[in-house]
C-alpha positions in Angstrom: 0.0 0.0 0.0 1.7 3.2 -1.1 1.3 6.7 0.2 -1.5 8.0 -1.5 -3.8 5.1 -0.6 -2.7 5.6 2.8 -3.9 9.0 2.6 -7.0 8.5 0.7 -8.1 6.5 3.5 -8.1 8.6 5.9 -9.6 11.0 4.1 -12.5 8.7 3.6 -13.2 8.3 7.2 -13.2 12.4 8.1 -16.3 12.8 4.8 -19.7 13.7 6.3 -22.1 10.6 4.9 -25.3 13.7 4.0 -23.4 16.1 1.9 -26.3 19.2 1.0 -26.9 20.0 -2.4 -26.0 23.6 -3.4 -24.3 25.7 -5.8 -22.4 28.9 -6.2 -25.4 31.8 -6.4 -27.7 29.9 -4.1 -28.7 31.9 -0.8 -27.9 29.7 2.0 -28.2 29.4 5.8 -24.9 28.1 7.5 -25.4 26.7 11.1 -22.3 26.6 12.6 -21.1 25.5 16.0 -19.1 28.2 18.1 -17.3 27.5 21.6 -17.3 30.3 24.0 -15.7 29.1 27.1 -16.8 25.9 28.0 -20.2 26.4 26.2 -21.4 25.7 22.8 -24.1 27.1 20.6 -25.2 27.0 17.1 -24.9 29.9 15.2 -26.7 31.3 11.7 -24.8 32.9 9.1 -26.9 33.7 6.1 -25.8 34.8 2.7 -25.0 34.0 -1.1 -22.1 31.3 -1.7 -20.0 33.0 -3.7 -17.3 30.1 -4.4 -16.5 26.0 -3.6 -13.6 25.2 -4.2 -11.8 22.0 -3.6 -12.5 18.6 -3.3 -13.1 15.1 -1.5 -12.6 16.0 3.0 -10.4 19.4 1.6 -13.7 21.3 -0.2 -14.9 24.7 1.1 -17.5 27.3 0.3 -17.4 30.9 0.6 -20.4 32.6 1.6 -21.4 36.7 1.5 -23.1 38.9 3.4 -24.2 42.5 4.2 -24.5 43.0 7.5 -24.7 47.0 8.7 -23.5 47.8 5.1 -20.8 46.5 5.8 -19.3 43.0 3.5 -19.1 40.4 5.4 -17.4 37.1 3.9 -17.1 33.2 6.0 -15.6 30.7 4.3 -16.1 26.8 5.9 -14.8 23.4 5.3 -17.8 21.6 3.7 -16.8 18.4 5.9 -16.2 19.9 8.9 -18.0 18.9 12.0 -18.1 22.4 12.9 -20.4 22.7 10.3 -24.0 21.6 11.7 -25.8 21.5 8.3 -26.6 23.6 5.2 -30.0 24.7 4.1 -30.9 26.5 0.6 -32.8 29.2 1.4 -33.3 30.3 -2.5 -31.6 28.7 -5.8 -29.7 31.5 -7.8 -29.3 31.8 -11.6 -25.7 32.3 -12.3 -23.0 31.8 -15.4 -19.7 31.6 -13.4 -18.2 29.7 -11.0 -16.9 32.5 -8.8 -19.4 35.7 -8.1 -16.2 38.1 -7.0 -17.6 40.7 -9.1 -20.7 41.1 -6.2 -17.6 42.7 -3.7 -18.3 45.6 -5.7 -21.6 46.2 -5.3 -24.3 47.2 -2.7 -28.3 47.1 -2.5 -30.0 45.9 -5.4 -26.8 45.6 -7.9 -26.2 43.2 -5.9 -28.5 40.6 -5.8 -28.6 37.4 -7.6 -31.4 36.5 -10.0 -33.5 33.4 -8.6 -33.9 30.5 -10.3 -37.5 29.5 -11.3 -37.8 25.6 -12.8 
């Protein structure tokens, strides 16, 4: 067994078995787990992913936010068990893979269009 199998295993065992279905434009809710002292809470962080990037136990997302006008931008690994779950508040209809270009705007410019089906 050479190295990379090695690693590949142990990669295996650190993958959430549910992974949540969304894309790059979609309006999420990110419930994350934050320690303060020797408490722990759940915390919401809502905005529009604005990148993944990676893959297998190393893939992350970016997510955006305006909060008192103010850009605010969390990115999390999509495996970690920090990470409670994922939910897709609205599906967004983007072209790119990377929404940088919405750091530049504010209010309505930018918003992402919603994805009817």
């Amino acid at each position: 067994m050479n190295a990379t199998e090695i690693i590949r295993n142990i990669e295996a065992g650190q993958l959430k078995e549910v992974v949540p279905e969304f894309r790059v434009g979609d309006t999420v809710k990110v419930y994350g787990k934050i320690k303060e002292g020797n408490r722990e809470r759940v915390q919401i962080f809502e905005g529009i992913v604005i990148k993944r990037q990676g893959a297998s136990n190393r893939e992350t997302f970016t997510v955006r936010k305006l909060s008192n006008g103010v850009g605010v931008e969390k990115t999390w690994p999509l495996h970690s068990p920090n990470v409670e779950k994922v939910e897709v508040v609205r599906r967004g209809k983007v072209r790119r893979a990377k929404l940088f270009y919405l750091r530049g705007r504010v209010g309505k410019k930018a918003k992402v269009k919603e994805l009817v089906k």
